[in-house]
C-alpha positions in Angstrom: -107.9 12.4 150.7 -110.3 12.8 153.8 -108.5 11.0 157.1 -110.9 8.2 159.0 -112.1 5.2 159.2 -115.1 4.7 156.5 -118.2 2.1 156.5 -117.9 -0.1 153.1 -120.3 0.2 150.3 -120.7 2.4 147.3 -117.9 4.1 148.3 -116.2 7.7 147.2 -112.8 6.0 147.7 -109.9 9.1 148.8 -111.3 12.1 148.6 -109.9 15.4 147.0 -107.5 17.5 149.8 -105.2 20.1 149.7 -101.6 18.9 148.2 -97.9 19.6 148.7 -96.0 21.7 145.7 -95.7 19.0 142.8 -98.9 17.1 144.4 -99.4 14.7 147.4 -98.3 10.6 147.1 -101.6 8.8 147.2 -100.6 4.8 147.9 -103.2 2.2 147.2 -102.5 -1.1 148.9 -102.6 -3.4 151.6 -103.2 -2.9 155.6 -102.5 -5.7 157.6 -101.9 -7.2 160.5 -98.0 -8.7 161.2 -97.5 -11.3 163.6 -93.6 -11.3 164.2 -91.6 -14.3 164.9 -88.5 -14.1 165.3 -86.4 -17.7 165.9 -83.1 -18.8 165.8 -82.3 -21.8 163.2 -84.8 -24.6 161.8 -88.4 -24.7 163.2 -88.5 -28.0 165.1 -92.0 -29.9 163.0 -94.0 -31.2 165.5 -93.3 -29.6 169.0 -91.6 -26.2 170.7 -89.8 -23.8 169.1 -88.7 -21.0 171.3 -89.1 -17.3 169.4 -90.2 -13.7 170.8 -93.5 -12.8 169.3 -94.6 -9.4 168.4 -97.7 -8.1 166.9 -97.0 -5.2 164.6 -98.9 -2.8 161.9 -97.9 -4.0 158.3 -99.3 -4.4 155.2 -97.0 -3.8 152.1 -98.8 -0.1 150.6 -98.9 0.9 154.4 -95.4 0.2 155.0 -94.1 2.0 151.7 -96.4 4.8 152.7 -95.1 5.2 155.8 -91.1 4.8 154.9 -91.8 7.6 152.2 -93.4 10.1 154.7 -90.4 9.0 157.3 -87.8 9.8 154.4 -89.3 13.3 153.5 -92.3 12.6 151.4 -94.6 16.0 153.1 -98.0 14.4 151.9 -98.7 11.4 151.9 -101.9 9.6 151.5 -103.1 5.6 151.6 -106.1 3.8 150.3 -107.0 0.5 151.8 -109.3 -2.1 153.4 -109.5 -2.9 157.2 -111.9 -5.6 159.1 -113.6 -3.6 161.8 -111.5 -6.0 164.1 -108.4 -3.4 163.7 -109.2 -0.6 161.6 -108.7 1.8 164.1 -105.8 0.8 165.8 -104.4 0.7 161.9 -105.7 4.0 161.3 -104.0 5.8 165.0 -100.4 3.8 163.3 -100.3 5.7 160.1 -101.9 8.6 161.4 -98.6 8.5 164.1 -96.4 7.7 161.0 -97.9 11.1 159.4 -99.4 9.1 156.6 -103.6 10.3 155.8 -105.4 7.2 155.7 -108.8 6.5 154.6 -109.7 3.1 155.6 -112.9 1.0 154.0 -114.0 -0.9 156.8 -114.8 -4.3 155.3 -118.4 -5.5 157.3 -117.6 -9.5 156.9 -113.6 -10.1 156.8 -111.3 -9.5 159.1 -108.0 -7.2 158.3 -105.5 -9.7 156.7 -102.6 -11.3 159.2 -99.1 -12.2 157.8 -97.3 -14.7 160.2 -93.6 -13.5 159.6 -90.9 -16.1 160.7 -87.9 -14.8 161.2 -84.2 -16.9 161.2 -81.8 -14.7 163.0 -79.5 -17.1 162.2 -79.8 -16.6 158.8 -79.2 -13.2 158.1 -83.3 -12.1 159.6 -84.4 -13.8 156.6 -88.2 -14.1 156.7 -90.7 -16.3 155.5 -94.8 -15.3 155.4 -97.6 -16.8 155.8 -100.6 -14.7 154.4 -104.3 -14.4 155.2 -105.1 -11.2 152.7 -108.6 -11.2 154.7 -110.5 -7.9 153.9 -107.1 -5.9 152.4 -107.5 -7.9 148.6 -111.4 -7.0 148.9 -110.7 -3.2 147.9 -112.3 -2.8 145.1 -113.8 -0.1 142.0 -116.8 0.9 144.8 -113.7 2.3 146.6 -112.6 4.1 144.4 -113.5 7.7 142.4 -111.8 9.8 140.0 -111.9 12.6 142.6 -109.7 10.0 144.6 -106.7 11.9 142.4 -107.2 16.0 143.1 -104.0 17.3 144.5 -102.2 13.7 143.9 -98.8 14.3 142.1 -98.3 10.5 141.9 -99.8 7.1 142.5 -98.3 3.9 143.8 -99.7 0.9 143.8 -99.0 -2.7 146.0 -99.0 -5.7 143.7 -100.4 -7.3 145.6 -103.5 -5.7 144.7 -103.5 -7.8 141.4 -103.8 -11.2 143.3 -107.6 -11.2 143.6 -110.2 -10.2 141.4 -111.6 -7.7 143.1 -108.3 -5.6 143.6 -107.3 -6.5 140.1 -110.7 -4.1 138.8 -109.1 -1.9 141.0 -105.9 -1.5 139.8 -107.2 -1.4 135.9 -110.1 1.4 137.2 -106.5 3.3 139.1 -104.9 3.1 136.3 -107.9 4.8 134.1 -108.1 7.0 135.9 -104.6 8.2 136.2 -103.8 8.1 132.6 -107.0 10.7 132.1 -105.3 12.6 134.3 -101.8 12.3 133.4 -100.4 11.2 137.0 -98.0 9.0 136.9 -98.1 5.4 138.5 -95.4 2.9 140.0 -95.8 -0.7 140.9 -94.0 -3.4 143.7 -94.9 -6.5 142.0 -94.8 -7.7 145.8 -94.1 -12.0 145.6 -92.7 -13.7 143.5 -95.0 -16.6 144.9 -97.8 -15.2 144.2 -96.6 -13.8 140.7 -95.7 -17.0 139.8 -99.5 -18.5 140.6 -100.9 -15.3 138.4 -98.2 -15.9 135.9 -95.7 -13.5 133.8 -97.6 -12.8 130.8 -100.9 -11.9 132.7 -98.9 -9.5 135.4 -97.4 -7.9 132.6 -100.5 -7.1 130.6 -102.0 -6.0 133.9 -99.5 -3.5 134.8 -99.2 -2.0 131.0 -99.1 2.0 131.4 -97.2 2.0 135.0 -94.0 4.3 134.6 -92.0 2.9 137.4 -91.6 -1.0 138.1 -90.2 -1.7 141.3 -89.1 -5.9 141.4 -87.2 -7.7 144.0 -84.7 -9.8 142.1 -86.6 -13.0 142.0 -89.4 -10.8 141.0 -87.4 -9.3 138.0 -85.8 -12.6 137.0 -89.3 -14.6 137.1 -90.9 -11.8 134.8 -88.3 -12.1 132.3 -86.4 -15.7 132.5 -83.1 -13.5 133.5 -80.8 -15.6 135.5 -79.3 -12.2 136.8 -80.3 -9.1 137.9 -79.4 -6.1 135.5 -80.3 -8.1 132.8 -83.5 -9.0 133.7 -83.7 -4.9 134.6 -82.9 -4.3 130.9 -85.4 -6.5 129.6 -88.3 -5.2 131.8 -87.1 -1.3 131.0 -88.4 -2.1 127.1 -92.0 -2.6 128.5 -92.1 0.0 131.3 -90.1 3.1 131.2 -88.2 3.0 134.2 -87.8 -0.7 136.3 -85.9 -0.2 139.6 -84.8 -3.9 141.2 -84.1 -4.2 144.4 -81.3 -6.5 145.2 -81.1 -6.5 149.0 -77.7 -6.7 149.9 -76.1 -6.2 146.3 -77.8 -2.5 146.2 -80.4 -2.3 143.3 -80.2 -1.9 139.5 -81.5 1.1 137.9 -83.0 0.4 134.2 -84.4 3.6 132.3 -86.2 2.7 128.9 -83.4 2.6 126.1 -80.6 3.1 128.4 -77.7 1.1 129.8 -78.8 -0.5 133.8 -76.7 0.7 136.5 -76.0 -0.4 139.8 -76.7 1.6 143.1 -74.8 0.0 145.8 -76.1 -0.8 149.3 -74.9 0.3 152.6 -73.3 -2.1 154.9 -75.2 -3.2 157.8 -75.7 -6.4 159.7 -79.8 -7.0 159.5 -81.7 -7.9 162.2 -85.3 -8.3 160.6 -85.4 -8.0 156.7 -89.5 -8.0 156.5 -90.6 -4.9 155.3 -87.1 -3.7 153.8 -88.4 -3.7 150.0 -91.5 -1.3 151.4 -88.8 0.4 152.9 -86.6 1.1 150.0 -89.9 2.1 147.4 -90.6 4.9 150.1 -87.2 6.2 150.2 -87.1 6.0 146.4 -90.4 7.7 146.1 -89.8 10.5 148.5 -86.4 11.1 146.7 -88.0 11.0 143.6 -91.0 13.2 143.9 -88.7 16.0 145.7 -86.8 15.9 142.3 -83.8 13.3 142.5 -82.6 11.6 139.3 -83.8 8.1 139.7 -79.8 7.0 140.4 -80.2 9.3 143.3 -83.4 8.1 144.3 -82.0 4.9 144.4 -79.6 5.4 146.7 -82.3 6.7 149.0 -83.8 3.8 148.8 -80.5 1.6 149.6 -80.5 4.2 153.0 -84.0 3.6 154.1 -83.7 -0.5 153.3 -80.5 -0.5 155.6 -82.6 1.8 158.6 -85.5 -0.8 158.6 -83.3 -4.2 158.4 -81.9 -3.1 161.5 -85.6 -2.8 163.3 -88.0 -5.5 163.5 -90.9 -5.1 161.7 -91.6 -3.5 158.5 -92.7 0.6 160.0 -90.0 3.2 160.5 -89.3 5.0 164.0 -91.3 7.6 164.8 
């Protein structure tokens, strides 16, 4: 994939490039903007509430892109859509988080912003408040087939499936990949949103990924599962392997035909939980493509999730 900032139109999408052994990661997902509040207790509706306000690079494919080249991952590669307000302050961030971006610069909305309220009295628990702006406009023009020379695998941000637009996208990646027999994973990404596309539909959309990646409200809203390793098992009969991240509890591990297990997480007292799912799919990712069993990968995940809960933001150090 060719590095840069690009105009929009009848785009070429990522490019072809030189790969690592076993092929480079190409992500396809979102670039926004994060707004960072972080408060302690209720929000007082109405009037003041004191917080420290940040502005930070997000955007759930970025972050994942960026946690797997932190964890190891020696090519890695993201597709996405900027407004020309920030595309290329986004571009200098993952080029600084060695991550190759090509960036469609969307000519009439802005980069998407995601207000992230933060309790720190409840654990860093966040709450968003999402403008997608131009990130859920990437679309089939951005994309080519040559978009996948040297790519060894593809992941994809659900939240590419929450507009139209993105949705061609996804079904056009997912051609695309299968003709070329590299394999795809998916972060389903909200369960709000998930639950406004509904189960059935997200499920027919994502038919042909090989990895599933659910948060567990994400795993138990696809299936109906009251807990996690259930609702693992259930998903592993429709995609081959469905890795559920459970936060705190560790994740559940589901291969296709075989009993769940659980990966526990690492102790650690969080300071800022947005971004820690990104966090845990590029730890799994980079683990897996260097060869770990998907146990194994796992547990890489669990170790990257408990580095970014105790930063605020969703991007590694660097």
């Amino acid at each position: 994939m060719g590095g840069g900032v690009t105009a929009a139109g009848g785009g070429t999408g990522a490019a072809g490039g030189g790969a690592a052994a076993g092929g480079a990661l190409l992500v396809v997902g979102d670039v926004v903007t994060d707004v960072v509040a972080r408060h302690s207790g209720p929000l007082a509706a109405g009037t003041d509430t004191a917080a420290v306000i940040r502005k930070l690079p997000g955007g759930a494919g970025a972050n994942v892109a960026c946690w797997a080249a932190h964890r190891g991952c020696p090519d890695v590669r993201l597709l996405g859509r900027v407004g020309a307000d920030a595309g290329a302050w986004h571009e200098r961030e993952l080029l600084a988080n060695g991550v190759l971006p090509h960036l469609v610069v969307d000519p009439r909305t802005p980069t998407g912003t995601v207000i992230c309220l933060v309790d720190e009295d409840d654990g860093g628990e966040r709450t968003f408040l999402t403008d997608s702006g131009a990130a859920l406009r990437l679309g089939p023009a951005d994309w080519a087939d040559g978009a996948l020379d040297g790519i060894g695998w593809v992941h994809l941000s659900g939240y590419l499936l929450f507009s139209e637009t993105s949705r061609a996208l996804v079904a056009a990646v997912l051609r695309s990949a299968q003709a070329r027999r590299v394999p795809v994973s998916l972060d389903p990404a909200s369960a709000g949103f998930l639950a406004r596309l509904g189960t059935d539909r997200f499920l027919a959309l994502v038919r042909g990924v090989r990895v599933l990646l659910p948060s567990r409200d994400e795993a138990c809203l696809l299936t109906g599962e009251s807990e996690i390793a259930e609702a693992a098992a259930v998903l592993s009969r429709r995609v081959p392997l469905v890795v559920a991240k459970a936060g705190a509890d560790g994740a559940v591990v589901a291969p296709s035909g075989a009993a769940p297990e659980r990966v526990p997480a690492l102790p650690v007292r969080p300071r800022d939980t947005t971004g820690a799912g990104d966090a845990f799919t590029g730890g799994f990712l980079a683990a897996l493509l260097a060869g770990a069993a998907p146990r194994d990968a796992a547990a890489e995940g669990c170790r990257a999730g408990a580095e970014a809960v105790r930063r605020v933001g969703g991007r590694p150090p660097r």
